[in-house]
RORO-669834 format. One record per residue: x, y, z negated of N, C-alpha, C in turn. Coordinates in nm, 3 decimals. Layout:
<pts>
PT, X, Y, Z, X, Y, Z, X, Y, Z
...
</pts>
This chain:
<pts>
PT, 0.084, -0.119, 0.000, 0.000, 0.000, 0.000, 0.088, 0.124, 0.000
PT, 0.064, 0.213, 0.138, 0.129, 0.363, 0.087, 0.115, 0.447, 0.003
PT, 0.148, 0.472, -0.112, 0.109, 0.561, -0.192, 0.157, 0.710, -0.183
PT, 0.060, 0.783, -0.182, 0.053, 0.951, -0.172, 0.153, 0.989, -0.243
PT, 0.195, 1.120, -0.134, 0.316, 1.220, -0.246, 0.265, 1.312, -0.262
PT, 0.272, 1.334, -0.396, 0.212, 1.407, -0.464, 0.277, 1.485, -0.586
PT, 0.243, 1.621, -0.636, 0.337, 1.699, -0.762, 0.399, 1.608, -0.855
PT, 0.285, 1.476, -0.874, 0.261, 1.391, -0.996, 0.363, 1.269, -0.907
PT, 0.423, 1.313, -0.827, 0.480, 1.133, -0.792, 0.626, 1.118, -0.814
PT, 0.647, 1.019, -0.884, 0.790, 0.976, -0.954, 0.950, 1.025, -0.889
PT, 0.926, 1.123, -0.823, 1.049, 1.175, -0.742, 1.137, 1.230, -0.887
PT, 1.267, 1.256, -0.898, 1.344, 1.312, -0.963, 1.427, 1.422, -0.920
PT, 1.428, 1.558, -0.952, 1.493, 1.652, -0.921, 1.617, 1.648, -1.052
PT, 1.742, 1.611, -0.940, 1.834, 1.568, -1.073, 1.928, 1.723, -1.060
PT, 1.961, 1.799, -1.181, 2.046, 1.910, -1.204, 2.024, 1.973, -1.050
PT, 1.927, 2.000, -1.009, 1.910, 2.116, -0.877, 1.958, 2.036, -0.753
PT, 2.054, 1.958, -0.757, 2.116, 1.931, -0.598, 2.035, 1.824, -0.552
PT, 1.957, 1.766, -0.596, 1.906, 1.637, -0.546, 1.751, 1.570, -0.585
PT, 1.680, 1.534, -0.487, 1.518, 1.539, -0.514, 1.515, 1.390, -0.475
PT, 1.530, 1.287, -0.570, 1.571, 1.157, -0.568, 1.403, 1.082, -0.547
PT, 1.412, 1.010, -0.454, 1.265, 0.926, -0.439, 1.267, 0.829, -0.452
PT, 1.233, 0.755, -0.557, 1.274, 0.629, -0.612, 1.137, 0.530, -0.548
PT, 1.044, 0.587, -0.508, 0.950, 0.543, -0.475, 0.942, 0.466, -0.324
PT, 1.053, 0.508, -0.240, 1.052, 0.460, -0.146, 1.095, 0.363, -0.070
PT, 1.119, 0.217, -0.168, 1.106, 0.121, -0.129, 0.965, 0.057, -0.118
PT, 0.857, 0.115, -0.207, 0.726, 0.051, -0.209, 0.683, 0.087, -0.048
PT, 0.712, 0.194, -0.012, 0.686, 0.252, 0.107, 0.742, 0.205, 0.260
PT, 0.855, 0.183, 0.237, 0.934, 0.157, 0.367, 1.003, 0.016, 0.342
PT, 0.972, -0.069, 0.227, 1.039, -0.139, 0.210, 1.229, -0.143, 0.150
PT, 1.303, -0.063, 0.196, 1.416, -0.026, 0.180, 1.425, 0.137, 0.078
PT, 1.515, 0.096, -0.040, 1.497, 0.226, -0.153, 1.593, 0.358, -0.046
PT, 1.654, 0.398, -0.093, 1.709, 0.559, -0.081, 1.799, 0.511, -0.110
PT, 1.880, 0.540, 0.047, 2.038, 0.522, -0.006, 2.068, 0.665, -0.012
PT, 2.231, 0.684, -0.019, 2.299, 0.815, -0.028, 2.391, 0.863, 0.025
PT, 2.365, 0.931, 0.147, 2.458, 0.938, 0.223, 2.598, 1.067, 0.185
PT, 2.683, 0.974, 0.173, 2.791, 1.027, 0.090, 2.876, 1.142, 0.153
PT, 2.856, 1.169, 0.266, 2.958, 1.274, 0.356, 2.924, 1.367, 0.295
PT, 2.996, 1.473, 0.256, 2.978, 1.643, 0.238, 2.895, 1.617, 0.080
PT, 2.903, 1.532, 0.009, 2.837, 1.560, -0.096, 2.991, 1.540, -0.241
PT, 2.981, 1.597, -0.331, 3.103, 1.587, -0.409, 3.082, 1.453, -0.501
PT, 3.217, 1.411, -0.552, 3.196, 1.316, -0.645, 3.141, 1.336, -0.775
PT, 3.087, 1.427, -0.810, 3.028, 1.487, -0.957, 2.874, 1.398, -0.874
PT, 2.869, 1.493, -0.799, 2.698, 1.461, -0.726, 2.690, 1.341, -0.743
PT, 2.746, 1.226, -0.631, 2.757, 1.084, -0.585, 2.762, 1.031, -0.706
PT, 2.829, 1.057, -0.847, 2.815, 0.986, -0.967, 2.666, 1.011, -1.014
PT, 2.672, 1.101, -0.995, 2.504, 1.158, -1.102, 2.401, 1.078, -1.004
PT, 2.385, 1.087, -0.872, 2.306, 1.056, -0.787, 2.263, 0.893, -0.825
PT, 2.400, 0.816, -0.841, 2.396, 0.696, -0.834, 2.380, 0.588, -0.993
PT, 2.389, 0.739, -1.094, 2.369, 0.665, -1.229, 2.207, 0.661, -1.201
PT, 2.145, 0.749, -1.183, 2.036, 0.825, -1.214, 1.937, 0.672, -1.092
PT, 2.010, 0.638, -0.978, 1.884, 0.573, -0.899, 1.953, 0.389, -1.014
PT, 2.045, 0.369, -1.059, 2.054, 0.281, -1.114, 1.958, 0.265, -1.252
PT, 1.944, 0.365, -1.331, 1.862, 0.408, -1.414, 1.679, 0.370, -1.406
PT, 1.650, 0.398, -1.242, 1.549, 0.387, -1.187, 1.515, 0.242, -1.176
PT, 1.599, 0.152, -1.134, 1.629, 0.020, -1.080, 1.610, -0.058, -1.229
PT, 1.667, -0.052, -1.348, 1.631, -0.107, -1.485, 1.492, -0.110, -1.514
PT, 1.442, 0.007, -1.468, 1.340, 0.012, -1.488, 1.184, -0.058, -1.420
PT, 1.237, -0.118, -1.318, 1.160, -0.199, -1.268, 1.117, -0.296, -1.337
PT, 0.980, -0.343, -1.271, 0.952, -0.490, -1.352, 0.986, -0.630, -1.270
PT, 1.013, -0.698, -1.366, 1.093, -0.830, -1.325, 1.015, -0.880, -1.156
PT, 0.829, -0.858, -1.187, 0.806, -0.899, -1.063, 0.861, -0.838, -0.917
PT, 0.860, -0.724, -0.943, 0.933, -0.621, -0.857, 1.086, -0.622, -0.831
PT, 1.159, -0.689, -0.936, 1.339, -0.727, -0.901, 1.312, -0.859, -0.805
PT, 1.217, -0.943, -0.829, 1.252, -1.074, -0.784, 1.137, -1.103, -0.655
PT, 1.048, -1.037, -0.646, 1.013, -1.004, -0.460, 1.101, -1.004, -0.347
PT, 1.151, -0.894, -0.414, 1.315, -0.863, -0.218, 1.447, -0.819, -0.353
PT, 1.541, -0.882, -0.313, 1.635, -0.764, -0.425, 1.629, -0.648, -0.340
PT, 1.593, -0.631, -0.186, 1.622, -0.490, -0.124, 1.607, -0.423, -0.226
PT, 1.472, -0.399, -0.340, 1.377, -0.296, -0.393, 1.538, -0.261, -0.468
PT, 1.604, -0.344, -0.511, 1.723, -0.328, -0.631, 1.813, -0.292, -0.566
PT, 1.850, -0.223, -0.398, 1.992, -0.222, -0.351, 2.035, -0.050, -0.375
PT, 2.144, -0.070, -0.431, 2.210, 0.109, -0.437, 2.309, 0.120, -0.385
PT, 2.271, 0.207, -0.251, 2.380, 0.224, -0.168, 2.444, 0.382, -0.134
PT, 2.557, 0.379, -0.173, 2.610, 0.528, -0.066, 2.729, 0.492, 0.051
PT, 2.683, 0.571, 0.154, 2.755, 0.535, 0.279, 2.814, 0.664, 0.256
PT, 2.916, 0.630, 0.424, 3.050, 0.729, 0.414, 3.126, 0.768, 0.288
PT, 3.141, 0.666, 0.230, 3.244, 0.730, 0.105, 3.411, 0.671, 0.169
PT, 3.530, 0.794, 0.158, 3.601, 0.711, 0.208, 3.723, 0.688, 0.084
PT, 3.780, 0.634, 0.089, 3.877, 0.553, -0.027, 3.923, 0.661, -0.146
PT, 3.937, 0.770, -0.113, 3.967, 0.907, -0.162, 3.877, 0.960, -0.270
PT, 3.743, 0.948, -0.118, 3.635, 0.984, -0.264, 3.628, 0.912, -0.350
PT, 3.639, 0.787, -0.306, 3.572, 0.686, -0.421, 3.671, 0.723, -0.547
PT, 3.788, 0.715, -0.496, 3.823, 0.693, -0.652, 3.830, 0.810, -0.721
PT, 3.776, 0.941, -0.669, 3.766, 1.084, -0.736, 3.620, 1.045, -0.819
PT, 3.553, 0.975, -0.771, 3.421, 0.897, -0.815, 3.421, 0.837, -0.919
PT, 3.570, 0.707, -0.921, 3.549, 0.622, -0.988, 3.614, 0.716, -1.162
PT, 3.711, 0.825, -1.080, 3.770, 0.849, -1.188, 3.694, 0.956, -1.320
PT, 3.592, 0.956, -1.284, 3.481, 1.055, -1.358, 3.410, 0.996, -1.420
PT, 3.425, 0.840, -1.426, 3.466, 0.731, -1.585, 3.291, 0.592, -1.485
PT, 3.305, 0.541, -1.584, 3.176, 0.403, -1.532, 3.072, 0.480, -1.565
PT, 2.973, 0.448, -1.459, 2.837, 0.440, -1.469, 2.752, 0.388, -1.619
PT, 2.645, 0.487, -1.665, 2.594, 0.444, -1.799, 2.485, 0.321, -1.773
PT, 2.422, 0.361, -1.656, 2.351, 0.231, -1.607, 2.373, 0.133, -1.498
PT, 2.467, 0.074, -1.454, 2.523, -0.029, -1.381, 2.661, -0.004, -1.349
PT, 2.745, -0.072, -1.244, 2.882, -0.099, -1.240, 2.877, -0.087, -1.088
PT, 3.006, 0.013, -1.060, 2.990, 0.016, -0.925, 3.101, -0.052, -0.872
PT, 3.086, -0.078, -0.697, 3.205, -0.141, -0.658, 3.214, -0.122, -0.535
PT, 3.319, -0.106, -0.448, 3.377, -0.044, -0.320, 3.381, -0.127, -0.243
PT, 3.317, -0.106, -0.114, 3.339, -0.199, 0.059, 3.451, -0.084, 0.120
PT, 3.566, -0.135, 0.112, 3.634, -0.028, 0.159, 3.606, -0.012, 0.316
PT, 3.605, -0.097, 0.424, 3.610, -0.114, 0.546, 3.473, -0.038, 0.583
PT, 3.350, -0.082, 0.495, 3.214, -0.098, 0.570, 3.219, 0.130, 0.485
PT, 3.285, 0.162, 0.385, 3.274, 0.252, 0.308, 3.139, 0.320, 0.277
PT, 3.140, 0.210, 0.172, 3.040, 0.224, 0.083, 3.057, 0.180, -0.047
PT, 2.943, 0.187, -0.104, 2.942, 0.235, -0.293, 2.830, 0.126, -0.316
PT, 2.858, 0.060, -0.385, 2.737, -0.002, -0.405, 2.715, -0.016, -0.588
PT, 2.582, -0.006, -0.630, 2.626, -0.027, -0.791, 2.527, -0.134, -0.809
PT, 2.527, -0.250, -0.878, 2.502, -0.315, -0.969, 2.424, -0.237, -1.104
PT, 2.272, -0.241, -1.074, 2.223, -0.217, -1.212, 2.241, -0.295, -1.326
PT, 2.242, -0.254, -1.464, 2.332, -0.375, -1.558, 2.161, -0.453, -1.578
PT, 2.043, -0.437, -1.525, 1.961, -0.501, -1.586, 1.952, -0.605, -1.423
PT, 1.986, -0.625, -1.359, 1.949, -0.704, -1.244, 2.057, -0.787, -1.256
PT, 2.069, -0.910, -1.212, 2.099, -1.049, -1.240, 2.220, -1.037, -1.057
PT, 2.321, -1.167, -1.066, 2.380, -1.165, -0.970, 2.320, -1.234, -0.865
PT, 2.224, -1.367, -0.934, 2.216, -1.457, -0.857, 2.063, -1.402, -0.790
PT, 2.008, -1.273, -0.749, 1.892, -1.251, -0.710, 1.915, -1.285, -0.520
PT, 1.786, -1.293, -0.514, 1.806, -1.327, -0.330, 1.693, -1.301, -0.281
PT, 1.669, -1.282, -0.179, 1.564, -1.224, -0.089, 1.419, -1.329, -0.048
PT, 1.373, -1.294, -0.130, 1.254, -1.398, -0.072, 1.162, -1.377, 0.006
PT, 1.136, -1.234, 0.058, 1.080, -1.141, 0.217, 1.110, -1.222, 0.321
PT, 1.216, -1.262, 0.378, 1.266, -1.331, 0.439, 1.368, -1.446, 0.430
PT, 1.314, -1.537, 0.512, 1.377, -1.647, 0.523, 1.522, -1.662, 0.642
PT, 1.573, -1.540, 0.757, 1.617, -1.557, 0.818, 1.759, -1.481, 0.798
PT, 1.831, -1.506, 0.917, 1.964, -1.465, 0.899, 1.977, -1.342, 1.037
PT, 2.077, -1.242, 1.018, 2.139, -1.147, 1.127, 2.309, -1.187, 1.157
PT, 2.266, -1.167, 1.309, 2.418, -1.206, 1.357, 2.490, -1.026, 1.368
PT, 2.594, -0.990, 1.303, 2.649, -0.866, 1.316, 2.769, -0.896, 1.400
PT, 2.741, -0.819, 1.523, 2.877, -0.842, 1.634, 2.948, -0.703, 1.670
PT, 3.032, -0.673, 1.689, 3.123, -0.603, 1.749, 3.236, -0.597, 1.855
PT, 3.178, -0.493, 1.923, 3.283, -0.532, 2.078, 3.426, -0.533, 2.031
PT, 3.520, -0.413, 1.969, 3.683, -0.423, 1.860, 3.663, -0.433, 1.811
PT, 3.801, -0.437, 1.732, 3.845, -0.400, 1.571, 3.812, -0.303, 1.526
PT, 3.835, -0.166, 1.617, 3.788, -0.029, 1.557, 3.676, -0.005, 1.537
PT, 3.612, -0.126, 1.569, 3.434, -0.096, 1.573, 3.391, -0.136, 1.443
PT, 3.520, -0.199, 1.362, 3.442, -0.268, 1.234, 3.403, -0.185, 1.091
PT, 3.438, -0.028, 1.118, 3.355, 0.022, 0.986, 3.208, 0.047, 1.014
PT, 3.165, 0.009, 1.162, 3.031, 0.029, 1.142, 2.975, -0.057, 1.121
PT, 3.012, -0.210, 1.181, 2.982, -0.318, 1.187, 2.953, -0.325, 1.058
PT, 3.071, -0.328, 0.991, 3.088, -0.355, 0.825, 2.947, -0.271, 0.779
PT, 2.937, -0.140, 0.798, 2.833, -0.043, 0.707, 2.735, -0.165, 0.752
PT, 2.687, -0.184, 0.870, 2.545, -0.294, 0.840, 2.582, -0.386, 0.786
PT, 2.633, -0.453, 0.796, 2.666, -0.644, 0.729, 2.657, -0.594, 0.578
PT, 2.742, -0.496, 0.508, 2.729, -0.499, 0.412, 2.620, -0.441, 0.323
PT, 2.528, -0.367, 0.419, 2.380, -0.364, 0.390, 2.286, -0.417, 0.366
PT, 2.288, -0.539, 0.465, 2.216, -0.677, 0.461, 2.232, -0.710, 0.349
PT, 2.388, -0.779, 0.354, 2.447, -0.842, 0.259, 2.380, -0.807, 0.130
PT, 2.394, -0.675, 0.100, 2.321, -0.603, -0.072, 2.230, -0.654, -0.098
PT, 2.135, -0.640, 0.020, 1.964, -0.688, 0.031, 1.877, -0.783, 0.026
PT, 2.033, -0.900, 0.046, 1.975, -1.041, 0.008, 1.990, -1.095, 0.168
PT, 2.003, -1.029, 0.303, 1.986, -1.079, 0.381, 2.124, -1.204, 0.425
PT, 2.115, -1.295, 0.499, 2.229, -1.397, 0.497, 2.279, -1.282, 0.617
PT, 2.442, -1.261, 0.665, 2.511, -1.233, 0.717, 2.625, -1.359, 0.800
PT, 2.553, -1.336, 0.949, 2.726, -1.415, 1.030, 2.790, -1.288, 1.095
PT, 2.891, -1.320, 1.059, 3.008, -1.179, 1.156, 3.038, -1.277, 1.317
PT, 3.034, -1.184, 1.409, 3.081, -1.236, 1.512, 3.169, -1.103, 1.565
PT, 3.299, -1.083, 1.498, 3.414, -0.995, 1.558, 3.474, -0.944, 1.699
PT, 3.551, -0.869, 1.718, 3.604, -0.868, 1.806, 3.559, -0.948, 1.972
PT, 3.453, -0.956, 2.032, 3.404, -1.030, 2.103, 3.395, -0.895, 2.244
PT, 3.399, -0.835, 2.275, 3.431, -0.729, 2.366, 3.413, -0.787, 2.533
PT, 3.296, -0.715, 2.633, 3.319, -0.744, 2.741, 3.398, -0.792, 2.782
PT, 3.548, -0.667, 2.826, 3.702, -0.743, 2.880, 3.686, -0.839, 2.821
PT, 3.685, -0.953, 2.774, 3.740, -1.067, 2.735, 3.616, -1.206, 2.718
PT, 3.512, -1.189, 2.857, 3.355, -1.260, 2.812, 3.355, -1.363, 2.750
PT, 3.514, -1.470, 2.761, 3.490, -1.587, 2.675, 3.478, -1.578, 2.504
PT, 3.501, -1.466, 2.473, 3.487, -1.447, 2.340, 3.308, -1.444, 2.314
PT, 3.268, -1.323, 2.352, 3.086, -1.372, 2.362, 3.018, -1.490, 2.387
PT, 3.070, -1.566, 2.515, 3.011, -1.692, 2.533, 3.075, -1.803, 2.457
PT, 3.152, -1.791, 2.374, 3.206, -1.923, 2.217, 3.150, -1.857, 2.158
PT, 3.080, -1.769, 2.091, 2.980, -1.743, 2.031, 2.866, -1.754, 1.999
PT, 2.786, -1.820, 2.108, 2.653, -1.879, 2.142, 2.576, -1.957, 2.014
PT, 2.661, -2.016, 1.993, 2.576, -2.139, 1.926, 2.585, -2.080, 1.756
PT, 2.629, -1.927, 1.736, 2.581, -1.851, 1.640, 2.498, -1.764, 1.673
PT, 2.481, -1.706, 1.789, 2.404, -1.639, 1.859, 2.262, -1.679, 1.851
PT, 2.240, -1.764, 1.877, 2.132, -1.898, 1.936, 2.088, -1.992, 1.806
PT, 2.152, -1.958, 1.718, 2.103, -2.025, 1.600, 1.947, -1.980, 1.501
PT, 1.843, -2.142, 1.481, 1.722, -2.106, 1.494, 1.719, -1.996, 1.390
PT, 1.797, -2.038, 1.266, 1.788, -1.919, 1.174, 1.770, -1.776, 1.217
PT, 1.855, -1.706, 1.267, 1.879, -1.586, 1.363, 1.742, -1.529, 1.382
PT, 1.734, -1.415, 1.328, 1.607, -1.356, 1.330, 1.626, -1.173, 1.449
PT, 1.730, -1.189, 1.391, 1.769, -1.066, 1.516, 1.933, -1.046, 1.528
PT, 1.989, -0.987, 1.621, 2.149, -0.941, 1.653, 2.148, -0.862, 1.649
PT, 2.246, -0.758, 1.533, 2.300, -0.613, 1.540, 2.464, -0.619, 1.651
PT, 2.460, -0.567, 1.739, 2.587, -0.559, 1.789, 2.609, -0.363, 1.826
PT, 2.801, -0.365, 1.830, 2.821, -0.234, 1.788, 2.930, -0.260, 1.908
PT, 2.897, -0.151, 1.937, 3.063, -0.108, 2.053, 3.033, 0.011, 2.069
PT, 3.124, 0.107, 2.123, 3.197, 0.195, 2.167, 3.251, 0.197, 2.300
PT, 3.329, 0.302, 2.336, 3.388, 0.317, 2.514, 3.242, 0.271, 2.610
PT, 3.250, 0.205, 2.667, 3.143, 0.119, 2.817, 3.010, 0.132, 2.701
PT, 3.013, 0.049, 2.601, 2.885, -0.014, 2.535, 2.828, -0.093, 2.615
PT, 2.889, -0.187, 2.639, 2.785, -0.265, 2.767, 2.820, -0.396, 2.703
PT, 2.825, -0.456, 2.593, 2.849, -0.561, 2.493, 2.646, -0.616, 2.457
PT, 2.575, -0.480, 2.408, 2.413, -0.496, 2.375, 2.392, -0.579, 2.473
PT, 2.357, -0.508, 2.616, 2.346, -0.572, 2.714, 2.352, -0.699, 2.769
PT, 2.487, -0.719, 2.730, 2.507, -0.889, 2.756, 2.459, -0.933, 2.668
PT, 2.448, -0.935, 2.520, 2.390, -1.027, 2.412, 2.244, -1.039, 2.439
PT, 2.215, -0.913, 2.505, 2.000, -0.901, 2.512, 2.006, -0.998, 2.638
PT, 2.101, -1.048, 2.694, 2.078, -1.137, 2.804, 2.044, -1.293, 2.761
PT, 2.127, -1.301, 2.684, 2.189, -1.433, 2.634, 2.039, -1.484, 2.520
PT, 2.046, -1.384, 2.428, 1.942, -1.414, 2.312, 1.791, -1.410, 2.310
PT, 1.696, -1.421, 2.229, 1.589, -1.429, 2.266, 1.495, -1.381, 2.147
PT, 1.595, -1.299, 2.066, 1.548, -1.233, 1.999, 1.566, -1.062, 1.954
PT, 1.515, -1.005, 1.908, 1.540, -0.849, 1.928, 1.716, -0.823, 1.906
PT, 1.785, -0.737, 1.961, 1.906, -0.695, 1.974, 1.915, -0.562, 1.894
PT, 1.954, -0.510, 1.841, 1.931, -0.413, 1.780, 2.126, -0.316, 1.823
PT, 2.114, -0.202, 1.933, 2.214, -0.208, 1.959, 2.286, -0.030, 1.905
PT, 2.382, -0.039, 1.843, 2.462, 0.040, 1.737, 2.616, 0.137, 1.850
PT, 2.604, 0.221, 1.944, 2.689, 0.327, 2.009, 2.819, 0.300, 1.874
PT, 2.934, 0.315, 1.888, 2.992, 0.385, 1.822, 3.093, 0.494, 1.914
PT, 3.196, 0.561, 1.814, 3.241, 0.671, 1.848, 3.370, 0.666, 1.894
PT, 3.399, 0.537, 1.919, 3.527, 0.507, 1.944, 3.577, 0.466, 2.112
PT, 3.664, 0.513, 2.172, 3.700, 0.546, 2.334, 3.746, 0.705, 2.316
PT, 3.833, 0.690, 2.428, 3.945, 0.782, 2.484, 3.829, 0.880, 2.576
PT, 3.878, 1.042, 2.606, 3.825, 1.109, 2.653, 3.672, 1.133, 2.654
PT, 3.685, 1.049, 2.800, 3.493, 1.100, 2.794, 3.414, 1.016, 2.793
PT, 3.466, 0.919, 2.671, 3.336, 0.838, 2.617, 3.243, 0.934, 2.524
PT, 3.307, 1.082, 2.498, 3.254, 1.214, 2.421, 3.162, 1.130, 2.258
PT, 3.303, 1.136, 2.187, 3.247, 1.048, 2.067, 3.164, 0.962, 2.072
PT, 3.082, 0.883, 2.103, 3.004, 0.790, 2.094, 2.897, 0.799, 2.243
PT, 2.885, 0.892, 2.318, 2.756, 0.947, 2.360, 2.773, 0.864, 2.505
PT, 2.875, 0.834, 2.556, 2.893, 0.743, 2.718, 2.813, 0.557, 2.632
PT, 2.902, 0.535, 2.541, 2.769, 0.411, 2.445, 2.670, 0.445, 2.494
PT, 2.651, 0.523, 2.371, 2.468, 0.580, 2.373, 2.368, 0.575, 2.499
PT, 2.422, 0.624, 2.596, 2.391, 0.637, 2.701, 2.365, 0.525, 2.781
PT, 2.464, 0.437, 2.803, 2.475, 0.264, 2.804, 2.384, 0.213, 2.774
PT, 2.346, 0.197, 2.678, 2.262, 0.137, 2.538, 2.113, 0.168, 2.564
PT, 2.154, 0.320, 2.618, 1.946, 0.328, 2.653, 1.923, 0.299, 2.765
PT, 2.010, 0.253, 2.870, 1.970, 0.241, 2.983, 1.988, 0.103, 3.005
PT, 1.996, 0.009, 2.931, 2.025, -0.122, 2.922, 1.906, -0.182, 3.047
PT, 1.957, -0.300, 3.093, 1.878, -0.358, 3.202, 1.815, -0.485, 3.127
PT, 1.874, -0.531, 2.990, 1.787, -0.665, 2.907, 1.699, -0.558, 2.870
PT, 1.596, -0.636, 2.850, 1.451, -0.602, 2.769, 1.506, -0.638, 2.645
PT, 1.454, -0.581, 2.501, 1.467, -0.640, 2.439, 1.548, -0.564, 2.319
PT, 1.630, -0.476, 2.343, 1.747, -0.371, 2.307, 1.697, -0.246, 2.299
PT, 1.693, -0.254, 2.163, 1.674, -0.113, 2.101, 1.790, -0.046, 2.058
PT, 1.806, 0.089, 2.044, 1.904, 0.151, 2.037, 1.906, 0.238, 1.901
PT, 2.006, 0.247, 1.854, 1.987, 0.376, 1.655, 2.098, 0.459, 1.733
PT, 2.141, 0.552, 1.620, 2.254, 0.666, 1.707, 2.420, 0.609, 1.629
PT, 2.450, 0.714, 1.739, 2.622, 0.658, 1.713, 2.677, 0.646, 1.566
PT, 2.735, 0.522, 1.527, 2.834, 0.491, 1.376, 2.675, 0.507, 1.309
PT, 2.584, 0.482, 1.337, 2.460, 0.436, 1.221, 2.443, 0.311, 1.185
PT, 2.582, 0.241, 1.129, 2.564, 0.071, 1.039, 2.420, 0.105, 1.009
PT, 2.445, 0.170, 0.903, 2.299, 0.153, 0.779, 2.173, 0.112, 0.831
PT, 2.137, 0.289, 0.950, 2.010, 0.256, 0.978, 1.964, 0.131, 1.087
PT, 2.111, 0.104, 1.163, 2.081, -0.045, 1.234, 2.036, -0.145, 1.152
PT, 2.107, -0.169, 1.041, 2.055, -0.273, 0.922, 1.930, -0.295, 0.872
PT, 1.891, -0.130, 0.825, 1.744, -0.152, 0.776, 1.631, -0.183, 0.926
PT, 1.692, -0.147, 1.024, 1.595, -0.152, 1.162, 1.570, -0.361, 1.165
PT, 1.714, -0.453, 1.149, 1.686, -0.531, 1.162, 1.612, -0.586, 1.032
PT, 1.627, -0.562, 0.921, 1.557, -0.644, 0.789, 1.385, -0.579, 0.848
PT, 1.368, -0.486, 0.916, 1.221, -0.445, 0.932, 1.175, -0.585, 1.033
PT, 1.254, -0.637, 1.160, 1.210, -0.736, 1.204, 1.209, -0.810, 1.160
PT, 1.252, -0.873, 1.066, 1.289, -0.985, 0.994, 1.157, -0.982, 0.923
PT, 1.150, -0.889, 0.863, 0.974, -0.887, 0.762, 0.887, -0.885, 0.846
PT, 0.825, -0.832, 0.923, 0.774, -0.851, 1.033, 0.702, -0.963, 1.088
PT, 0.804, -1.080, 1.108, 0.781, -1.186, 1.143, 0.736, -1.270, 1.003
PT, 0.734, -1.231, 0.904, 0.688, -1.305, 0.782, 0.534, -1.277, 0.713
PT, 0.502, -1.169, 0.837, 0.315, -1.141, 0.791, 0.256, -1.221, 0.853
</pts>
């Protein structure tokens, strides 16, 4: 059920900088992450005690539905911040801990359990990437899932130039589990493409920002990506792990009504 926003609705205006909506996992399924660029580590601590705080407070039926409802995430933090973060002492309500690659923050509320798992869905996401350089975005989704309870296969470095790498891939590709494919490239972006050929389930396809000249940060991808000739391939914007992630856990639920 959507519930109305309203004067009276559980949002938190924490010390002026931040109008925290704790409410919006009931809503969208996926809580409020925090996107960490341009925000200071005073903030990102307060931000992240305060939605951990929120998360205790749940009721058990509500931890053990999806852990999504329980995931606390901040993206773009990069190794620097974090530890200007970490060094402004532990969290009063959970324990945080660093994806350096995927760079992110994730905290552990101290009232939620390790062994929680996703019972929304029963399926798994294949996270692929055309390089290596492609893997902090890759990483930002996988390790999104991952938080959320969703099962994660990495399929690396698999890049057009080189098609036998995609096609030894298949039989993770193609696996019944497999509920959808996040794949990420940069330069051409023409990696979606081939996978929306191959698979037979939604593709969910991730531009990044990486190529020489006038791949123009991410946007020759992008461009790729929407003009794809598989059916099937949807497109998020350039270096968006996250919101590719939550796009695939939405198919994934989806198929479970």
């Amino acid at each position: 059920m959507i519930q109305r926003c309203t004067s009276s609705s559980p949002d938190e205006i924490l010390q002026s900088f931040a109008n925290l909506d704790h409410r919006r996992a009931s809503r969208t399924g996926f809580p409020e992450a925090v996107f960490g660029q341009g925000k200071t580590p005073l903030q990102i601590h307060a931000i992240l005690d305060s939605m951990a705080q929120n998360v205790n407070q749940l009721t058990d039926a509500d931890k053990s539905a999806s852990i999504a409802s329980t995931a606390i995430i901040a993206t773009r933090i990069d190794s620097e911040i974090y530890e200007q973060v970490k060094s402004i002492g532990p969290l009063k309500n959970g324990v945080m801990m660093y994806h350096e690659t995927a760079r992110i923050i994730s905290v552990q509320a101290n009232n939620v359990s390790n062994d929680a798992s996703d019972v929304s869905t029963q399926q798994s996401v294949v996270v692929a990437c055309a390089g290596t350089t492609d893997l902090p975005v890759a990483e930002e989704a996988a390790v999104t899932l991952s938080l959320s309870g969703v099962p994660v296969t990495r399929v690396y470095d698999c890049g057009v130039a080189g098609l036998h790498r995609i096609i030894s891939a298949l039989p993770k590709l193609r696996d019944p589990n497999v509920g959808c494919v996040i794949v990420c490239a940069g330069m051409d972006g023409a990696l979606p493409s081939v996978v929306g050929g191959l698979v037979d389930v939604p593709v969910v396809a991730i531009p990044t920002s990486v190529g020489y000249g006038m791949s123009l940060g991410g946007m020759s991808a992008l461009l790729t990506m929407l003009n794809s000739c598989s059916p099937g391939v949807g497109v998020v914007n350039v270096d968006n792990g996250f919101g590719g992630a939550v796009w695939a856990m939405k198919c994934l639920r989806s198929k479970q009504k």
